[in-house]
SEDRENVO-458547 format. One record per atom (N, C-alpha, C): x, y, z; residue number from 1; atom name; residue in one letter. Coordinates in steps of 0.02 Angstrom, whole numbers. Layout:
N
+--------+--------+--------+--------+-------+-------+
|      u |      v |      w | markol | torgu | vokol |
+--------+--------+--------+--------+-------+-------+
|      X |      Y |      Z |    NUM |    CA |     A |
...
+--------+--------+--------+--------+-------+-------+
END
This chain:
89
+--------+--------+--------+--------+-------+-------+
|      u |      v |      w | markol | torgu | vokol |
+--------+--------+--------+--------+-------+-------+
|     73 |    657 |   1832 |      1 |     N |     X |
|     18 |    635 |   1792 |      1 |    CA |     X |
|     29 |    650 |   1718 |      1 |     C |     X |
|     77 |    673 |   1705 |      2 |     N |     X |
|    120 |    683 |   1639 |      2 |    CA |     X |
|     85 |    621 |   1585 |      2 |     C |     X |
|     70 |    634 |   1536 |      3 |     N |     X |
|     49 |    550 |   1477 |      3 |    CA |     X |
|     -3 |    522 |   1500 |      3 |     C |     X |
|    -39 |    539 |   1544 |      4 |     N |     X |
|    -89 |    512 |   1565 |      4 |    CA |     X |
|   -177 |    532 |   1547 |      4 |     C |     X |
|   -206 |    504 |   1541 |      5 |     N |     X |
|   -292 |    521 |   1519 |      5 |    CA |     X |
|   -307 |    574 |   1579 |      5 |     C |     X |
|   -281 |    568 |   1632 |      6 |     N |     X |
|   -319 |    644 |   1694 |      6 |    CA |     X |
|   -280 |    690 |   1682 |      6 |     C |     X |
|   -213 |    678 |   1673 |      7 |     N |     X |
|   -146 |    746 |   1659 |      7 |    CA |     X |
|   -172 |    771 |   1607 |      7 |     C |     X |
|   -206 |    735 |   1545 |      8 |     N |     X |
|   -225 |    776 |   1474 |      8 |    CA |     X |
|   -290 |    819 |   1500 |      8 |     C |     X |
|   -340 |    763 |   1532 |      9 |     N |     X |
|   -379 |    827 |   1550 |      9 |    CA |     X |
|   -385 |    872 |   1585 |      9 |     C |     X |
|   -346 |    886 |   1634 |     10 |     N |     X |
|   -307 |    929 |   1677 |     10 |    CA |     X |
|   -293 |    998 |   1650 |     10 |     C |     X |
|   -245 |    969 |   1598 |     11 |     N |     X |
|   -222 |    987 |   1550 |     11 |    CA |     X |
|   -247 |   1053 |   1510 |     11 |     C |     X |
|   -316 |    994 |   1487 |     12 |     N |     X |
|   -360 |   1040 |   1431 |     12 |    CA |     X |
|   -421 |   1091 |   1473 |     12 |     C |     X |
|   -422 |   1084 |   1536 |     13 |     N |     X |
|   -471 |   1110 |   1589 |     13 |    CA |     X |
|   -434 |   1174 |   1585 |     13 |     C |     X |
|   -365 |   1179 |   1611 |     14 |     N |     X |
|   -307 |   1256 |   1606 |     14 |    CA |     X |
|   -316 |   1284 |   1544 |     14 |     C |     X |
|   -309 |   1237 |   1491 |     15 |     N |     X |
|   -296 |   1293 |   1431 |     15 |    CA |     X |
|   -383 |   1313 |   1415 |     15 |     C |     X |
|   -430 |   1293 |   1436 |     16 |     N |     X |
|   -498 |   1333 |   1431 |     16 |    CA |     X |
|   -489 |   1371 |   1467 |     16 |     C |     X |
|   -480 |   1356 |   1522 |     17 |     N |     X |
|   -478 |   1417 |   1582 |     17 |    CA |     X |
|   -433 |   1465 |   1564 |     17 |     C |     X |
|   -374 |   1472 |   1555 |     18 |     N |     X |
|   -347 |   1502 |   1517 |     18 |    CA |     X |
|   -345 |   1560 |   1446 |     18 |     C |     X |
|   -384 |   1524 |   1402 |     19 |     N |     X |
|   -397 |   1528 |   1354 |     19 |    CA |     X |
|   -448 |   1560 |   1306 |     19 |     C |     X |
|   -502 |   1553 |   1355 |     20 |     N |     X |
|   -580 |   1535 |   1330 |     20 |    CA |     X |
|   -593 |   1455 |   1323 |     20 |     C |     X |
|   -670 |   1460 |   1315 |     21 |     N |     X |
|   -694 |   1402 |   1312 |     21 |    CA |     X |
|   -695 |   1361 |   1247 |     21 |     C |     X |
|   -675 |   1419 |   1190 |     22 |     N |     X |
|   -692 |   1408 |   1123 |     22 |    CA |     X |
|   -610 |   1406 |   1105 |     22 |     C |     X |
|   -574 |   1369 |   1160 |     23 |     N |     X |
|   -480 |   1359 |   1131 |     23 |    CA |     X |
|   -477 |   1322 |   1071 |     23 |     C |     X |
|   -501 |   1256 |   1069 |     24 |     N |     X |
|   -485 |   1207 |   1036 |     24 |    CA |     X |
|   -506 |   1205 |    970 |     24 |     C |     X |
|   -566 |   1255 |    974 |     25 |     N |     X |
|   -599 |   1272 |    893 |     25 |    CA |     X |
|   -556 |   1335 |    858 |     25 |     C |     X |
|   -527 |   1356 |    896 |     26 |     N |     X |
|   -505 |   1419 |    860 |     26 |    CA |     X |
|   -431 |   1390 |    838 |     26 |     C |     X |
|   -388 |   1349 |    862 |     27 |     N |     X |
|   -327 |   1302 |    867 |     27 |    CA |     X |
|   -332 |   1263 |    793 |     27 |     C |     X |
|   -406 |   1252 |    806 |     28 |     N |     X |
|   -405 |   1181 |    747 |     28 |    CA |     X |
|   -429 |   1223 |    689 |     28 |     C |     X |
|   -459 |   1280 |    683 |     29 |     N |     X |
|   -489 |   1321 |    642 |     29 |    CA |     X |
|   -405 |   1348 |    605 |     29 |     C |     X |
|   -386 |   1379 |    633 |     30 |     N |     X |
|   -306 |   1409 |    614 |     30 |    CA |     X |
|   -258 |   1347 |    587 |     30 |     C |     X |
|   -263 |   1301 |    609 |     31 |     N |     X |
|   -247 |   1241 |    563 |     31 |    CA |     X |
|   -255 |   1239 |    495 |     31 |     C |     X |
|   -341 |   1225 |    499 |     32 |     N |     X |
|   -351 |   1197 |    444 |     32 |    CA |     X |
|   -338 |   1256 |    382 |     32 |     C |     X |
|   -360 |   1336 |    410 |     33 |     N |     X |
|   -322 |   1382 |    360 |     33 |    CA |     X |
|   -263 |   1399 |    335 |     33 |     C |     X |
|   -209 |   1375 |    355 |     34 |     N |     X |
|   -155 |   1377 |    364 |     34 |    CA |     X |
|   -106 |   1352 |    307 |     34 |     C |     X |
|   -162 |   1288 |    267 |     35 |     N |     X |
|   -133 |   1232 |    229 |     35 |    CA |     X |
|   -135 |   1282 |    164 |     35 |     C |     X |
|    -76 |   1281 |    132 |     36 |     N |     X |
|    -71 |   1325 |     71 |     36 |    CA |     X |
|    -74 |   1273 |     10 |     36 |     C |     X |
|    -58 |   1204 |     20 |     37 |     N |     X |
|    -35 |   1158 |    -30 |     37 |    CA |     X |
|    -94 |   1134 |    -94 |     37 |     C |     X |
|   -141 |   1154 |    -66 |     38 |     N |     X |
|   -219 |   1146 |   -107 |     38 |    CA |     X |
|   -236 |   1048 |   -113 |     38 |     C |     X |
|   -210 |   1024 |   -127 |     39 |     N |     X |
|   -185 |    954 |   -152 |     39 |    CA |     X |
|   -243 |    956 |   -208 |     39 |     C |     X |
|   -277 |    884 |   -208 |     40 |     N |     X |
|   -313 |    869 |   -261 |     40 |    CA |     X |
|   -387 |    929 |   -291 |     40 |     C |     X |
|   -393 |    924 |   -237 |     41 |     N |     X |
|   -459 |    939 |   -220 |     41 |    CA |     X |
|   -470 |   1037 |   -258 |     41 |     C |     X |
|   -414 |   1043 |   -254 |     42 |     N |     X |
|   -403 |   1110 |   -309 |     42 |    CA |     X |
|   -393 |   1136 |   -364 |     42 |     C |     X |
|   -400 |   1037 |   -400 |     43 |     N |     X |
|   -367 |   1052 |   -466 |     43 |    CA |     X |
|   -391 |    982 |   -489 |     43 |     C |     X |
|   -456 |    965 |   -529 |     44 |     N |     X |
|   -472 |    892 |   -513 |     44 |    CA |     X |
|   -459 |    870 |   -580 |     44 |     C |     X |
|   -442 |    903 |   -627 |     45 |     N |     X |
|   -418 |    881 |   -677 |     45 |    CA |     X |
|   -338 |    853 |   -673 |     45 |     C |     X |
|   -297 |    875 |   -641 |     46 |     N |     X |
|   -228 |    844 |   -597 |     46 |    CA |     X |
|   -266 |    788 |   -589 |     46 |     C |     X |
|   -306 |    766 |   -522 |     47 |     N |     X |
|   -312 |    705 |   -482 |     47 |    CA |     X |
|   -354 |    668 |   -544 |     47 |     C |     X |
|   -386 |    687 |   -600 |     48 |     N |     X |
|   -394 |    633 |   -643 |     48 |    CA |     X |
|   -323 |    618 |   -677 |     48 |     C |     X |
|   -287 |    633 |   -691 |     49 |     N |     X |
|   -228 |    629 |   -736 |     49 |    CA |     X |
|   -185 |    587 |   -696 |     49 |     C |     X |
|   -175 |    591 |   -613 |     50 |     N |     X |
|   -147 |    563 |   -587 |     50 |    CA |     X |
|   -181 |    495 |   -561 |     50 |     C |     X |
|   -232 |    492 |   -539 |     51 |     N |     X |
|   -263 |    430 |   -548 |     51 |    CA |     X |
|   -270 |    391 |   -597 |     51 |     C |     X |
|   -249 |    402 |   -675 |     52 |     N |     X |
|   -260 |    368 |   -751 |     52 |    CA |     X |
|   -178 |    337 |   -735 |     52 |     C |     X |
|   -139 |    364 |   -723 |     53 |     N |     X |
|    -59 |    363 |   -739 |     53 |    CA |     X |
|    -57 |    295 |   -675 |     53 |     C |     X |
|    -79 |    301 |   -613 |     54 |     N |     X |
|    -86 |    253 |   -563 |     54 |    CA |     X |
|    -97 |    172 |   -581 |     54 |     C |     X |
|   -178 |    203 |   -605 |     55 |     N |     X |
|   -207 |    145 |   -642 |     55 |    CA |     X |
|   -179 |    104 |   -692 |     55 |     C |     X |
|   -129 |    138 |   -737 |     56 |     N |     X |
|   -112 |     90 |   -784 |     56 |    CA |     X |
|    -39 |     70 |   -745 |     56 |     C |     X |
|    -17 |    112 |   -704 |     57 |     N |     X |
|     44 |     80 |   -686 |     57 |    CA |     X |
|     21 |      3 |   -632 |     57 |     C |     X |
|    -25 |     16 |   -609 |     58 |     N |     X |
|    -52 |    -35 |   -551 |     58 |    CA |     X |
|    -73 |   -125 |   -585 |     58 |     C |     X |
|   -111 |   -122 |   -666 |     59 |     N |     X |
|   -122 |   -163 |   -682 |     59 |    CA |     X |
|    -78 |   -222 |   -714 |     59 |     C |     X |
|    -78 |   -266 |   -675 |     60 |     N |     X |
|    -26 |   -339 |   -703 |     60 |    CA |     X |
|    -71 |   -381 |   -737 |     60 |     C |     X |
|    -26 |   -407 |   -783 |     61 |     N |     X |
|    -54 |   -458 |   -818 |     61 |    CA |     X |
|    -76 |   -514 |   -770 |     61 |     C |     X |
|   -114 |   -550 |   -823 |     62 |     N |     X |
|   -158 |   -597 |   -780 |     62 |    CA |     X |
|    -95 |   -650 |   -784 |     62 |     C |     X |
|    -83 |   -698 |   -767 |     63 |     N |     X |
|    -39 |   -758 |   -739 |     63 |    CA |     X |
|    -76 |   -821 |   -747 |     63 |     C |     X |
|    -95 |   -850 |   -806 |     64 |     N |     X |
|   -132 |   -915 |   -802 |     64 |    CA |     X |
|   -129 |   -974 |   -769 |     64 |     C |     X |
|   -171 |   -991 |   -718 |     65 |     N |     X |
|   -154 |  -1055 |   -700 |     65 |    CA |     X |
|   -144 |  -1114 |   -735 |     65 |     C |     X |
|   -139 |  -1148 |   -698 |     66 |     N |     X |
|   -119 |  -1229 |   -721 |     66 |    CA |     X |
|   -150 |  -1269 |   -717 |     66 |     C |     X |
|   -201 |  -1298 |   -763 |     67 |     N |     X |
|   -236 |  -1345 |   -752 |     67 |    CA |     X |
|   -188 |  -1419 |   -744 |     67 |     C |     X |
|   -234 |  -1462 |   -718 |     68 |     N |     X |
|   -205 |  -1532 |   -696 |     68 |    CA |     X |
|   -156 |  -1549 |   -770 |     68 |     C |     X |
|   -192 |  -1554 |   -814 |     69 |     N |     X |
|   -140 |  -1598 |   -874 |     69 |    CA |     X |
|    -88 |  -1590 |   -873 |     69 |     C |     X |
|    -87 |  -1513 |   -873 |     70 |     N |     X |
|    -26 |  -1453 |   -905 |     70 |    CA |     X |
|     27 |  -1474 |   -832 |     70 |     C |     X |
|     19 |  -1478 |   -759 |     71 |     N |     X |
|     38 |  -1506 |   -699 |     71 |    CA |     X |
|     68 |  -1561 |   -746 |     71 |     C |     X |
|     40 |  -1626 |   -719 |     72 |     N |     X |
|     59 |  -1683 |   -754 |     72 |    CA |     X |
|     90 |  -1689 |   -804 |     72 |     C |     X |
|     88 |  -1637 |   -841 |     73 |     N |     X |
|    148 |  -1647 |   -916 |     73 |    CA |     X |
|    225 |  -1609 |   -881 |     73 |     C |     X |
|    210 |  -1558 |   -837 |     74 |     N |     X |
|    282 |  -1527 |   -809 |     74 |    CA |     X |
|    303 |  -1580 |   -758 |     74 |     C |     X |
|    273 |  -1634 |   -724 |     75 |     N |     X |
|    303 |  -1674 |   -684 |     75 |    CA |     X |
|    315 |  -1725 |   -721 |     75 |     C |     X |
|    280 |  -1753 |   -789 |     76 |     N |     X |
|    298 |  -1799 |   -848 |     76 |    CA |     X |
|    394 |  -1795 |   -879 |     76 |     C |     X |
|    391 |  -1723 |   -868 |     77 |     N |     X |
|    457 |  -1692 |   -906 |     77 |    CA |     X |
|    493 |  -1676 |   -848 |     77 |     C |     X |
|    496 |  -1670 |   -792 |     78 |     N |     X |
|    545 |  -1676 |   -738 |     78 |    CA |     X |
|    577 |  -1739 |   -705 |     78 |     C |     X |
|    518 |  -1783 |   -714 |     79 |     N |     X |
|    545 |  -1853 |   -708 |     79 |    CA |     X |
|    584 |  -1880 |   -781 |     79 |     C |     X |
|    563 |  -1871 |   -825 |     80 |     N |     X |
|    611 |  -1905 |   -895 |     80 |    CA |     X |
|    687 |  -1860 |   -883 |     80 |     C |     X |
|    678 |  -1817 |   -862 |     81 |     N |     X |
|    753 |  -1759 |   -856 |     81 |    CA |     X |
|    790 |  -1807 |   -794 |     81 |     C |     X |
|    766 |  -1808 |   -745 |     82 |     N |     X |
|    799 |  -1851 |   -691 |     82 |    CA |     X |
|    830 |  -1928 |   -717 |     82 |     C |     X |
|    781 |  -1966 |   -772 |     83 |     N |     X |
|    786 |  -2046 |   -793 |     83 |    CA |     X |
|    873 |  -2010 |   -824 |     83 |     C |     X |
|    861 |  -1959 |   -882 |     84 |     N |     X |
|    905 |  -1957 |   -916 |     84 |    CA |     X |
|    988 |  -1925 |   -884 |     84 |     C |     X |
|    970 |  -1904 |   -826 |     85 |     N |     X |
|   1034 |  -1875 |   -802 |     85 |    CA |     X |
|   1070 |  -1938 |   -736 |     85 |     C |     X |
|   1028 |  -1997 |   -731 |     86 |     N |     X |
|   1040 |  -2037 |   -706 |     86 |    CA |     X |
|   1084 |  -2079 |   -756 |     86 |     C |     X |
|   1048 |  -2093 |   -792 |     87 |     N |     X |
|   1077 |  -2137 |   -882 |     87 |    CA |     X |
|   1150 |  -2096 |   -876 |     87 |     C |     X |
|   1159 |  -2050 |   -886 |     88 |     N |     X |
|   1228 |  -2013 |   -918 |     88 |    CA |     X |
|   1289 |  -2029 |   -844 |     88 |     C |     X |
|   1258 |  -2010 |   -791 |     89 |     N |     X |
|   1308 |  -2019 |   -739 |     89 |    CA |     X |
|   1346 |  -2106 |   -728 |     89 |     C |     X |
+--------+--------+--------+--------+-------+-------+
END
């Protein structure tokens, strides 16, 4: 029953019994003390500095579309390029 949803609870029935009833809180408690790294949340003047540096790296220029004319004038000038490379050959 190895990987299985009854083997886990099987499983987790022994290590209470085992254990105490209060295994999984004291497991997850020792975890969460454990973390030495602090991250943002310890230093929020960091996570503003690093969120500003993000932000400007993240923003692209805008990319203007193409209205119809501006279309029609690049297919105006791809067809005269084709007339003229026909002419020369």
């Amino acid at each position: 029953m190895a990987g299985t949803k009854a083997g886990g609870m099987k499983a987790a029935a022994k290590n209470r019994a085992l254990h105490g009833p209060d295994f999984y809180a004291r497991i997850g408690a020792i975890g969460g003390t454990k973390g030495t790294t602090g991250g943002f949340a310890a230093n929020r003047a960091l996570a503003r500095i690093a969120g500003a540096k993000g932000g400007r790296i993240s923003r692209r220029r805008k990319v203007p579309t193409m209205t119809a004319p501006a279309v029609a004038k690049v297919a105006q000038a791809d067809d005269s390029q084709d007339d003229q490379n026909q002419l020369a050959a």
